[in-house]
N, CA, C and O atoms as a GROMACS GRO file, in nm:
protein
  424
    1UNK      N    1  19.940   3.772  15.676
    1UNK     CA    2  20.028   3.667  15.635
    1UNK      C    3  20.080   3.594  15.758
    1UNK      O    4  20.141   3.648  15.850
    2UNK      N    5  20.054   3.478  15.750
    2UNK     CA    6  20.102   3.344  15.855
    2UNK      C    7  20.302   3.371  15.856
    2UNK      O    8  20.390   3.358  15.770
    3UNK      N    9  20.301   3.403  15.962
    3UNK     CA   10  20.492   3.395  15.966
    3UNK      C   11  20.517   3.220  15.970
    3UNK      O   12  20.454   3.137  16.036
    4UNK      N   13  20.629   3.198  15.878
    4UNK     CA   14  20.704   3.058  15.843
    4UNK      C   15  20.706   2.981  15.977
    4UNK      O   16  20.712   3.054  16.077
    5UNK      N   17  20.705   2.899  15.990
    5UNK     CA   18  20.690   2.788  16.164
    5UNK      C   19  20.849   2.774  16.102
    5UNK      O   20  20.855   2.727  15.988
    6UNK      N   21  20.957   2.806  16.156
    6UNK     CA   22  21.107   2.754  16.184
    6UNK      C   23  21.133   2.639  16.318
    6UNK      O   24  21.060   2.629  16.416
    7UNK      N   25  21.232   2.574  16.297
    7UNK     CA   26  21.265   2.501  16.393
    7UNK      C   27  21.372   2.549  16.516
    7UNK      O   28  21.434   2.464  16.581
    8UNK      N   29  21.388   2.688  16.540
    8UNK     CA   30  21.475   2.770  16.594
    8UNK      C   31  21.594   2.774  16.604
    8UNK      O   32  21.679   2.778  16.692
    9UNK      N   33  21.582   2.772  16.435
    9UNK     CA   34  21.759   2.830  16.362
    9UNK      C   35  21.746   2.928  16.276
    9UNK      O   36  21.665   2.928  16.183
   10UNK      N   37  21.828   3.021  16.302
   10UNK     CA   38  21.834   3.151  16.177
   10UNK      C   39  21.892   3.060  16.038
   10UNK      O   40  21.907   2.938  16.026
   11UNK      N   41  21.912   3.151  15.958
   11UNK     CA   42  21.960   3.114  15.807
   11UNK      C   43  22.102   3.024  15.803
   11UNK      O   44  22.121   2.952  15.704
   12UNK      N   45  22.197   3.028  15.910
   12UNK     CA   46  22.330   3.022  15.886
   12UNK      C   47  22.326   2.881  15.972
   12UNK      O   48  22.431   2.824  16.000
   13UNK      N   49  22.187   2.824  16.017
   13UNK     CA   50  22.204   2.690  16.101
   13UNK      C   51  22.198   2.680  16.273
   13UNK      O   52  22.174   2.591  16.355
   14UNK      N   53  22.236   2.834  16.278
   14UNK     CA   54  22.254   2.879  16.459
   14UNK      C   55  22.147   2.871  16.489
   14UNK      O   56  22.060   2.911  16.412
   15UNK      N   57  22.116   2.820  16.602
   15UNK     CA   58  22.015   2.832  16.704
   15UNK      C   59  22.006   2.946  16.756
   15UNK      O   60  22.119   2.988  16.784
   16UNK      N   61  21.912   3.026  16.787
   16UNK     CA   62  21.857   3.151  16.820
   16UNK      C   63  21.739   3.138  16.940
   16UNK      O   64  21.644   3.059  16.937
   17UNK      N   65  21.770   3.237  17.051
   17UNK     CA   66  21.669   3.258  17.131
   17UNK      C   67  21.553   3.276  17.107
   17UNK      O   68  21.531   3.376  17.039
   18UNK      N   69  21.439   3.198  17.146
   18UNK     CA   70  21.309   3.234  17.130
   18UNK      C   71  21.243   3.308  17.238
   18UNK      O   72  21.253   3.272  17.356
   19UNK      N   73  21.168   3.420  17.196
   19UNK     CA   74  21.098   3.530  17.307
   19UNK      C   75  21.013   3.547  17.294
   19UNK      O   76  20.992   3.580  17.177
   20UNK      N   77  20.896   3.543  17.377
   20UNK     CA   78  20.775   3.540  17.408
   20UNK      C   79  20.660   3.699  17.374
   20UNK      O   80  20.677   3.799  17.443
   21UNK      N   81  20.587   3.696  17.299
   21UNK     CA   82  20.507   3.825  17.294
   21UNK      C   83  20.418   3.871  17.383
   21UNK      O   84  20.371   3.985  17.375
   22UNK      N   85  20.394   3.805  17.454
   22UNK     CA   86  20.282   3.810  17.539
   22UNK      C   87  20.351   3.761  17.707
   22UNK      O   88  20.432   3.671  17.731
   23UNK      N   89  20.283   3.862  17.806
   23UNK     CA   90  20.315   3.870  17.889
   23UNK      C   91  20.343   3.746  17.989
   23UNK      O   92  20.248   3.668  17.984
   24UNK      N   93  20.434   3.707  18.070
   24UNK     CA   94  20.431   3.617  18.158
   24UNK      C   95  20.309   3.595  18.242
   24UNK      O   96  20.229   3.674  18.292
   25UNK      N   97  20.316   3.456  18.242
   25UNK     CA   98  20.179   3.406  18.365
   25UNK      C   99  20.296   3.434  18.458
   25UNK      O  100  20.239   3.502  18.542
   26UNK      N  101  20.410   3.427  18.494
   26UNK     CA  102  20.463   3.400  18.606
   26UNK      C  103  20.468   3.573  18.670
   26UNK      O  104  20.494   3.579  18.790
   27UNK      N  105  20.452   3.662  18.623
   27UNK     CA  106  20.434   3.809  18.671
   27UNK      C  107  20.530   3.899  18.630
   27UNK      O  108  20.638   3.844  18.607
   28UNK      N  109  20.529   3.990  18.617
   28UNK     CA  110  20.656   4.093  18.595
   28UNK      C  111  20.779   4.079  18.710
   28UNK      O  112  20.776   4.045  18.829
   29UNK      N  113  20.854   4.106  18.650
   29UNK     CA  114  20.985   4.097  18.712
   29UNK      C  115  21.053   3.949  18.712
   29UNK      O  116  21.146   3.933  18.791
   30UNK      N  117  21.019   3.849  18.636
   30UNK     CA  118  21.066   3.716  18.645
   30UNK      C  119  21.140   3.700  18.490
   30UNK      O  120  21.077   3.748  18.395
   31UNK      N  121  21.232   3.653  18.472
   31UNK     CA  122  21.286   3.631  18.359
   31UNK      C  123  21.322   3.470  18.397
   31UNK      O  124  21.379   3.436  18.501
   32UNK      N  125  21.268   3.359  18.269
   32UNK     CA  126  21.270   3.240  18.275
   32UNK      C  127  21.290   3.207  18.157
   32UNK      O  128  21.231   3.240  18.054
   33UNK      N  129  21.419   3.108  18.184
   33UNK     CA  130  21.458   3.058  18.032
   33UNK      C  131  21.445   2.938  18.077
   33UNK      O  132  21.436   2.909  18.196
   34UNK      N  133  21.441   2.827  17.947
   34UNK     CA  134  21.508   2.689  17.925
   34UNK      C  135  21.580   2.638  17.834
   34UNK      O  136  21.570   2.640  17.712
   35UNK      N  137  21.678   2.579  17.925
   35UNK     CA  138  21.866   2.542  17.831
   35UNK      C  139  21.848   2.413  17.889
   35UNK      O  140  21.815   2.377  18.002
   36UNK      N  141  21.878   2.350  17.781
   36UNK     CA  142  21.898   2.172  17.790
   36UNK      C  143  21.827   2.132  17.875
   36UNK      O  144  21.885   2.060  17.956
   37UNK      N  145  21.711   2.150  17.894
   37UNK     CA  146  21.629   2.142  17.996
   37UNK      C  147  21.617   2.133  18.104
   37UNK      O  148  21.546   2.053  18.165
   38UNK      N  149  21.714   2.252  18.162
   38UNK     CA  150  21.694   2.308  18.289
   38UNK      C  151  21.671   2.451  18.288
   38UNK      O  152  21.731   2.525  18.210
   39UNK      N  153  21.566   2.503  18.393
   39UNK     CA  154  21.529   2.612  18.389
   39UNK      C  155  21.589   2.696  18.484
   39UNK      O  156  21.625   2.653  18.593
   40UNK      N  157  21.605   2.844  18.442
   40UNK     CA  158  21.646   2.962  18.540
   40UNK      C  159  21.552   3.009  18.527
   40UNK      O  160  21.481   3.020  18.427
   41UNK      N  161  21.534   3.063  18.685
   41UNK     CA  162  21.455   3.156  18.704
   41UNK      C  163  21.499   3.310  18.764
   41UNK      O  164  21.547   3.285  18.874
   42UNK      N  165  21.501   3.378  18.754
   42UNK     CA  166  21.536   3.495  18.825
   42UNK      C  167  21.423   3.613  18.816
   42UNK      O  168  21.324   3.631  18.744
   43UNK      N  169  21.484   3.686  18.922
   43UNK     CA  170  21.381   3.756  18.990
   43UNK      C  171  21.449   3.922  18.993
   43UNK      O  172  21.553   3.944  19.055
   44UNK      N  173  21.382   4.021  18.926
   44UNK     CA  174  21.419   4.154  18.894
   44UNK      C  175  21.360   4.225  19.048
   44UNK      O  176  21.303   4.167  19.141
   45UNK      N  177  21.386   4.328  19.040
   45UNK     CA  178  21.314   4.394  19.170
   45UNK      C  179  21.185   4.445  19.182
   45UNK      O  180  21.151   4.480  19.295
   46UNK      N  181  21.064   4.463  19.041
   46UNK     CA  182  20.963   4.513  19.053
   46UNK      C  183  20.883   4.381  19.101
   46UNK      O  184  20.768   4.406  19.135
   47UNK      N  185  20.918   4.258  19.111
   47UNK     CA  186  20.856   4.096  19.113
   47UNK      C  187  20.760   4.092  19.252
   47UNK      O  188  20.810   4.090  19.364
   48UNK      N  189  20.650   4.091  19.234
   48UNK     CA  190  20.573   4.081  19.362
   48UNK      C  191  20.598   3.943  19.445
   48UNK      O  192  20.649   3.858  19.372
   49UNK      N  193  20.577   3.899  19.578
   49UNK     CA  194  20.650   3.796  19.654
   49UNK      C  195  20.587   3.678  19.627
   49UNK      O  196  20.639   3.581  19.682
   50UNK      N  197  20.472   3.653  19.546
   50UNK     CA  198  20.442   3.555  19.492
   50UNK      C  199  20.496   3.476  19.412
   50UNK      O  200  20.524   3.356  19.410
   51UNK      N  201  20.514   3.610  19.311
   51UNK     CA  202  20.600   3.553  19.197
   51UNK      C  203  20.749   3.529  19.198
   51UNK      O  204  20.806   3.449  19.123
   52UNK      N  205  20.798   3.593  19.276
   52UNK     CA  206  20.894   3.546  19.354
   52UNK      C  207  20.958   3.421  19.425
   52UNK      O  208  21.075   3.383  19.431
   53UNK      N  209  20.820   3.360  19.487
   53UNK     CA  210  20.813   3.197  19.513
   53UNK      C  211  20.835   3.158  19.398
   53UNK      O  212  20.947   3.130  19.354
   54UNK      N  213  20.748   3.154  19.347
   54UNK     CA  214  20.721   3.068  19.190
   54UNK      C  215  20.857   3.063  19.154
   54UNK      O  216  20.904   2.951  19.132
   55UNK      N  217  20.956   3.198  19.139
   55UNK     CA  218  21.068   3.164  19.037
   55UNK      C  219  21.159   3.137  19.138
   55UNK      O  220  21.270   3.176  19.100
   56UNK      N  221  21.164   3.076  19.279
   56UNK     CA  222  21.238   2.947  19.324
   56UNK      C  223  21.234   2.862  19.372
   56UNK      O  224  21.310   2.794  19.442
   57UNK      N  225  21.076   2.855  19.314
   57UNK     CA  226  21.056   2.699  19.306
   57UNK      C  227  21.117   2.646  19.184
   57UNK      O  228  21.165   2.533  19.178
   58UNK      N  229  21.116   2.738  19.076
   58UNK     CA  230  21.108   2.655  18.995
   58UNK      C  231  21.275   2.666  18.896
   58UNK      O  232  21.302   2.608  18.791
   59UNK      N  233  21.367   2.766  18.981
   59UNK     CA  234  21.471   2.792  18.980
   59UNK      C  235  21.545   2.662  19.000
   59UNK      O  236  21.556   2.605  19.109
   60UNK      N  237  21.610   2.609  18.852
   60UNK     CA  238  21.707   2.477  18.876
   60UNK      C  239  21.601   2.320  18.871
   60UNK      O  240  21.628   2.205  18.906
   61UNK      N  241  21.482   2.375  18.816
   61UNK     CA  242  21.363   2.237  18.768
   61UNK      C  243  21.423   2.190  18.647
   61UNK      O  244  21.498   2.259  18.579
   62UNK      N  245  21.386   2.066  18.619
   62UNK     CA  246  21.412   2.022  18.423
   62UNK      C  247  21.262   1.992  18.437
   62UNK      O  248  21.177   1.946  18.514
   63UNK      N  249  21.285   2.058  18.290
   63UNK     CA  250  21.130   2.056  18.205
   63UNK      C  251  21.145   1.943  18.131
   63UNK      O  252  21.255   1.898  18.099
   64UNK      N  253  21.031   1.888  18.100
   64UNK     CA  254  20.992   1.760  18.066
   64UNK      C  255  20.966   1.765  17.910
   64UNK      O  256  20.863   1.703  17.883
   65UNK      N  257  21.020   1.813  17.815
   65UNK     CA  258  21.016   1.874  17.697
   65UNK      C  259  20.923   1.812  17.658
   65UNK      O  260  20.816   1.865  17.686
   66UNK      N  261  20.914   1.703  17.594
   66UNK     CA  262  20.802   1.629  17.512
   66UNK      C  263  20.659   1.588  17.610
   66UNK      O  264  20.560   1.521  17.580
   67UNK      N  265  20.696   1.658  17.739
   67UNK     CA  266  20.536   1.606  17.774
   67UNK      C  267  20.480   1.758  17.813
   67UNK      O  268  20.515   1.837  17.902
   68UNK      N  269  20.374   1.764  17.702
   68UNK     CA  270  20.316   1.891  17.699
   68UNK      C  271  20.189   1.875  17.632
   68UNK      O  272  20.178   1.805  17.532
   69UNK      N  273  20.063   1.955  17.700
   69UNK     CA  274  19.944   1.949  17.652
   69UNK      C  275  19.844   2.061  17.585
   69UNK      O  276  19.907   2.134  17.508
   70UNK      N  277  19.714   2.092  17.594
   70UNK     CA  278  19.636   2.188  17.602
   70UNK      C  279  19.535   2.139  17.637
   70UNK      O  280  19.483   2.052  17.567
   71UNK      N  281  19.475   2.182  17.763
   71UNK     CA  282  19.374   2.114  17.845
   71UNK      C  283  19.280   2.230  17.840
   71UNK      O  284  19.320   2.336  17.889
   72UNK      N  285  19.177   2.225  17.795
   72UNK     CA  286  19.066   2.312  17.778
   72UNK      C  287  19.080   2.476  17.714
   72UNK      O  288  19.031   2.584  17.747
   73UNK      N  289  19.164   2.434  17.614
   73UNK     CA  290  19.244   2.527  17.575
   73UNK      C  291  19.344   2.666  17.660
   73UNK      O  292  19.328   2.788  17.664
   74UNK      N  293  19.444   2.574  17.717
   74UNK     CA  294  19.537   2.624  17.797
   74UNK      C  295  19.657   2.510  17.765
   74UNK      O  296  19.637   2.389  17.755
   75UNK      N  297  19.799   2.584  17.750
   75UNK     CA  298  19.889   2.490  17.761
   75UNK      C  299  19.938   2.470  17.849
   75UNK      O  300  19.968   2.572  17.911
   76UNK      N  301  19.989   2.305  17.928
   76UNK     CA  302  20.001   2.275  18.007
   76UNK      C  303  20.155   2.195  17.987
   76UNK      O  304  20.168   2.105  17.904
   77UNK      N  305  20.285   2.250  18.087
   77UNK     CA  306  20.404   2.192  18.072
   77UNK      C  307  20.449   2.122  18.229
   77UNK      O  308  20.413   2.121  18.347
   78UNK      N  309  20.505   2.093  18.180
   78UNK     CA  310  20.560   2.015  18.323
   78UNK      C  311  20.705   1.972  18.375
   78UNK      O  312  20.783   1.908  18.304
   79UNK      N  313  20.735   2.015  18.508
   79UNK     CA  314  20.826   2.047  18.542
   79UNK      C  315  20.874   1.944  18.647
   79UNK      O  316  20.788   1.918  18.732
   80UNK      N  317  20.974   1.891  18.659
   80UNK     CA  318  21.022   1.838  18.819
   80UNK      C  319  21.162   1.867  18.823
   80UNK      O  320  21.249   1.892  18.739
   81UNK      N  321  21.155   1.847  19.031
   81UNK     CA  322  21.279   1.902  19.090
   81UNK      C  323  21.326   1.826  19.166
   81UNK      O  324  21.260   1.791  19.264
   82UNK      N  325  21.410   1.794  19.152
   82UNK     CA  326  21.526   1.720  19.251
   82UNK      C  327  21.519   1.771  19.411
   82UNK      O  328  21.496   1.890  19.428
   83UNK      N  329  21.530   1.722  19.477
   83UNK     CA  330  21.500   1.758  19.623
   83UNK      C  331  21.407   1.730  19.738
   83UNK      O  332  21.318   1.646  19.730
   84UNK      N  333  21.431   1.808  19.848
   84UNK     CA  334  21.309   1.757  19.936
   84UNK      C  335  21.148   1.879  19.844
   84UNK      O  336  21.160   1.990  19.791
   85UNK      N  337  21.035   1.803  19.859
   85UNK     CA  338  20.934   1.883  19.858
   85UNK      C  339  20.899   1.963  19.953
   85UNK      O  340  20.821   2.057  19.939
   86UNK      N  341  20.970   1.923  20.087
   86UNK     CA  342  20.899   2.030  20.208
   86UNK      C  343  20.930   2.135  20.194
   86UNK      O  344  20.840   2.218  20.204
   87UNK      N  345  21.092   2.194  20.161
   87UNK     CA  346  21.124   2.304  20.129
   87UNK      C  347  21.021   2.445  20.052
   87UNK      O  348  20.988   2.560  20.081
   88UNK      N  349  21.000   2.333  19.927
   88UNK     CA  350  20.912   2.410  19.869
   88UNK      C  351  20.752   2.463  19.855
   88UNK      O  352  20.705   2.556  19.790
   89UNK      N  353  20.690   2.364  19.943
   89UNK     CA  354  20.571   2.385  20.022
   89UNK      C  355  20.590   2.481  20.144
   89UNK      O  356  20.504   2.559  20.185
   90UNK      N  357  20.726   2.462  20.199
   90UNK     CA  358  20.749   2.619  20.296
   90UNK      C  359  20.716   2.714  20.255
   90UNK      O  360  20.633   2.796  20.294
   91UNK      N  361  20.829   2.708  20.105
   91UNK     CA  362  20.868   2.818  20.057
   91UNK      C  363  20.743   2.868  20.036
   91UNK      O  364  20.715   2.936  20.135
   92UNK      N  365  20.634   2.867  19.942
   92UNK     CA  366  20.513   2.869  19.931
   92UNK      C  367  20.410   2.944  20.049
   92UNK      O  368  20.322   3.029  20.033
   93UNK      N  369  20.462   2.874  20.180
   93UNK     CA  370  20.332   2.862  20.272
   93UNK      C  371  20.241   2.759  20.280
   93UNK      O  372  20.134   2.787  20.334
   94UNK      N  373  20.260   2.618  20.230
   94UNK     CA  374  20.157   2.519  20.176
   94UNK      C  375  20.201   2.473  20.306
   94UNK      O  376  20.323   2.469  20.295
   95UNK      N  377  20.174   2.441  20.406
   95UNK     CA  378  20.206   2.327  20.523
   95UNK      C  379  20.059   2.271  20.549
   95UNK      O  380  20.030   2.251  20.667
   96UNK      N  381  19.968   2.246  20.457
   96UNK     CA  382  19.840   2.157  20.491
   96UNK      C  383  19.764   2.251  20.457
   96UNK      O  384  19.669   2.214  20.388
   97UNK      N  385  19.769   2.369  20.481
   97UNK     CA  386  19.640   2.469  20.455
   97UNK      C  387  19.573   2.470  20.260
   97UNK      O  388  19.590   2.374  20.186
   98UNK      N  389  19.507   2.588  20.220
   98UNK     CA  390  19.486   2.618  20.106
   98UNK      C  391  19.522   2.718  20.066
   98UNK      O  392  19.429   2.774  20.008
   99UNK      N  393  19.645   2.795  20.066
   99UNK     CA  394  19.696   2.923  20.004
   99UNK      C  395  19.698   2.933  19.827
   99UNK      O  396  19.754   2.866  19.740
  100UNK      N  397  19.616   3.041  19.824
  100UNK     CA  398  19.580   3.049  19.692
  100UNK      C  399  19.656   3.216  19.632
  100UNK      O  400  19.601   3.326  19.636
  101UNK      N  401  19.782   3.189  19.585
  101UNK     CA  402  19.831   3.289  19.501
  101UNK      C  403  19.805   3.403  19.444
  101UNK      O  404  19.760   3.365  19.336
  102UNK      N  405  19.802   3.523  19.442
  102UNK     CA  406  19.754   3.641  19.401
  102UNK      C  407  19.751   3.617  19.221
  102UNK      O  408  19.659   3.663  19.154
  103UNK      N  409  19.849   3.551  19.170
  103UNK     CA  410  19.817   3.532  19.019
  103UNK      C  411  19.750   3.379  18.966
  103UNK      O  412  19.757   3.334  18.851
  104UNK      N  413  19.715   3.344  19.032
  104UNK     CA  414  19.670   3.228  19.061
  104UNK      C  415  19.756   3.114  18.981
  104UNK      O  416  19.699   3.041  18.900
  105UNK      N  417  19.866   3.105  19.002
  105UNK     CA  418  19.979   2.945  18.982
  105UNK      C  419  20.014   2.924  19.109
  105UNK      O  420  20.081   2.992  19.188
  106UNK      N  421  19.957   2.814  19.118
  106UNK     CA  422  19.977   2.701  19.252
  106UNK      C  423  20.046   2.564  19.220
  106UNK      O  424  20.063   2.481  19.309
   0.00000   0.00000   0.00000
């Protein structure tokens, strides 16, 4: 049986957290929400240092709610951040080279 598609309100009208069944692309140890479309990211202690980047880069981004895809069957969202970009190409390791991520999000 197909579960009901809701608009993420319980019975009484409240809005309710939605949680994910399936494991993060962003890695264990990252907990990522989005509120009014800005995202937290935080980082638990098992979080390998990759994923670690990832959740501050993307710690304090607004998500672009309505622009969202599936590109070869993958969904694709999109994010921007206020600030300098060099920071976060530091943060990374990106200064011109090709560093390619152990979980592969670049």
């Amino acid at each position: 049986m197909t579960p009901k598609y809701t608009d993420g309100r319980g019975l009484e009208g409240r809005a309710y957290p939605r949680f994910a069944a399936i494991p993060s692309f962003f890695g264990k140890g990252i907990k990522f929400a989005i509120k009014d479309g800005l995202v937290t990211a935080d980082v638990i202690g098992v979080a390998n240092e990759d994923s670690r980047r990832i959740a501050a880069i993307l710690n304090n981004a607004h998500y672009l709610e309505n622009l969202h895809f599936t590109i070869e069957g993958r969904d694709t969202h999109y994010f921007i951040k206020l600030g300098s970009l060099e920071e976060d190409l530091a943060l990374i390791g990106n200064t011109g080279g090709g560093h390619i991520m152990e979980n592969g999000v670049n």
